[in-house]
DOLUM-592898 format. One record per residue (C-alpha): residue in three letters; residue number from 1; x, z, y; chain. Coordinates in Angstrom, 3 decimals, decimal comma. Each point is the difference from the previous one (the first is absolute). Layout:
N
<node resn="ALA" resi="NUM" east="X" up="Z" north="Y" chain="A"/>
...
END
This chain:
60
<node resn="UNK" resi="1" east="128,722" up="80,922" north="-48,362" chain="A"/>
<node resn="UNK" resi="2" east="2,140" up="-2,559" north="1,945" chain="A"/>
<node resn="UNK" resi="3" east="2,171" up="-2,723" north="-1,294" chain="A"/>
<node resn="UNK" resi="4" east="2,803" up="2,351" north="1,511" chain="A"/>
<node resn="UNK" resi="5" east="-0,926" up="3,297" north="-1,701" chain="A"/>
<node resn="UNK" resi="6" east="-0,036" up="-2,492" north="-3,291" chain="A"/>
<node resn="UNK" resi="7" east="3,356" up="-1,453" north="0,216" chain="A"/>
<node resn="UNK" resi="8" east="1,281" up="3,349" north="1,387" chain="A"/>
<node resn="UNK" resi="9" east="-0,894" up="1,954" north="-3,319" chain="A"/>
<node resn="UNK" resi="10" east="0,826" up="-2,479" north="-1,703" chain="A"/>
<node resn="UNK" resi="11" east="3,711" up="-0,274" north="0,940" chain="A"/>
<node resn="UNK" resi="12" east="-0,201" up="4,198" north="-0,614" chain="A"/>
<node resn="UNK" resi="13" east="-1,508" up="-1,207" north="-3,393" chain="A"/>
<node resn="UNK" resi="14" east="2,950" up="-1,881" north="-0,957" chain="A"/>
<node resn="UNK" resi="15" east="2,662" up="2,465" north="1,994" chain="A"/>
<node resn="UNK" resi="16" east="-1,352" up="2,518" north="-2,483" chain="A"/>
<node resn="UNK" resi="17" east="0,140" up="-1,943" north="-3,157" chain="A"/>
<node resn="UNK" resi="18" east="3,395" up="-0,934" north="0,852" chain="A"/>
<node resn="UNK" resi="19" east="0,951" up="3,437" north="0,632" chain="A"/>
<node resn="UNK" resi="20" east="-1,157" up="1,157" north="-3,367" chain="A"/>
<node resn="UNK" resi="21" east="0,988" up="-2,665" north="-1,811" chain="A"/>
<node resn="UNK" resi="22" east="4,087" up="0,895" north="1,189" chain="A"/>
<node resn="UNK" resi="23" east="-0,691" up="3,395" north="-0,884" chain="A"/>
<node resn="UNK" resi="24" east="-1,347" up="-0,583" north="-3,482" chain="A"/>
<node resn="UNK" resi="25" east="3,353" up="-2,764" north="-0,316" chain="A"/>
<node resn="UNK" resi="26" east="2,767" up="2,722" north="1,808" chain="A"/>
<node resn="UNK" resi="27" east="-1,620" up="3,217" north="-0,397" chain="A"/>
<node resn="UNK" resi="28" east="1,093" up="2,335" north="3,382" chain="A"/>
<node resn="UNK" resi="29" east="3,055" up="-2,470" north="0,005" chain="A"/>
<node resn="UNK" resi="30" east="0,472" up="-0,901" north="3,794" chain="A"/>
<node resn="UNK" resi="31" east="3,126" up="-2,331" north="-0,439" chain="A"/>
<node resn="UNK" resi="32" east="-1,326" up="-3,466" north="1,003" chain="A"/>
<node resn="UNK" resi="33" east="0,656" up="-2,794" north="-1,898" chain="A"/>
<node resn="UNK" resi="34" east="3,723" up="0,957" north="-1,151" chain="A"/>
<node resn="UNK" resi="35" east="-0,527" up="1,882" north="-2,929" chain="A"/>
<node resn="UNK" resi="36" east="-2,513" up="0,000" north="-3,361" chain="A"/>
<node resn="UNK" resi="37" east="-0,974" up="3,477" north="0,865" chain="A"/>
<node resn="UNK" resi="38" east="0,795" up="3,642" north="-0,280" chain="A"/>
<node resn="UNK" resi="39" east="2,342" up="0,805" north="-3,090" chain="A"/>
<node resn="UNK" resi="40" east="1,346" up="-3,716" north="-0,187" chain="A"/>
<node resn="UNK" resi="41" east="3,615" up="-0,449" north="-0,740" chain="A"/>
<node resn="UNK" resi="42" east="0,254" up="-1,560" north="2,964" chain="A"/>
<node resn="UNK" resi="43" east="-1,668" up="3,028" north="2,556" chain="A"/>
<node resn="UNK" resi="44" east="0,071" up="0,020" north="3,381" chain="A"/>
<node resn="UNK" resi="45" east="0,439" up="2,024" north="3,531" chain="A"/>
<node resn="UNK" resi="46" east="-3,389" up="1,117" north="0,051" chain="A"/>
<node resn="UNK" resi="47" east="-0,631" up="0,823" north="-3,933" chain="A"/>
<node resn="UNK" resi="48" east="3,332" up="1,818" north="0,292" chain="A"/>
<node resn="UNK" resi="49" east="-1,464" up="1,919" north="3,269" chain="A"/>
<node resn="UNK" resi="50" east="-3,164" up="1,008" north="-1,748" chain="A"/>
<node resn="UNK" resi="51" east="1,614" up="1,512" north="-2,711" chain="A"/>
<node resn="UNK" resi="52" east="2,556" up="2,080" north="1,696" chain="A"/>
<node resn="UNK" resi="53" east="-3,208" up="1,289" north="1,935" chain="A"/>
<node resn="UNK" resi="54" east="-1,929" up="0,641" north="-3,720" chain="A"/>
<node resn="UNK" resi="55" east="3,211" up="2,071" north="-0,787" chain="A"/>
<node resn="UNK" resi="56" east="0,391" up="2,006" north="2,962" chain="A"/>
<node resn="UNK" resi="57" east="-3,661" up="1,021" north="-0,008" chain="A"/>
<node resn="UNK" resi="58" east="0,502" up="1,194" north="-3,827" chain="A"/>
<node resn="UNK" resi="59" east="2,560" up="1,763" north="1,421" chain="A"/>
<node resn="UNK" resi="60" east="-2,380" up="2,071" north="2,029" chain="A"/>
END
């Protein structure tokens, strides 16, 4: 392996663990850094949008 490859999977390494690290923290959340998460007081655009769409689809 090169010193490329290396650093390359490396930086996918920590991408990854930084990826599941905000999941485990905001759960399917996707609101930035506005809000504490899904079912805060506080909510946001996108929490809002995701359960509208959870509501219609247990419409169905």
């Amino acid at each position: 392996m090169s010193i490329s490859t290396i650093i390359l999977l490396l930086v996918i390494l920590a991408w990854t663990i930084w990826a599941v690290h905000r999941l485990y923290k905001k759960g399917m959340c996707d609101c930035s850094d506005h809000c504490d998460g899904c079912g805060s007081e506080k909510g946001c655009s996108g929490c809002k949008a995701a359960e509208d769409m959870a509501k219609k689809l247990e419409q169905i």
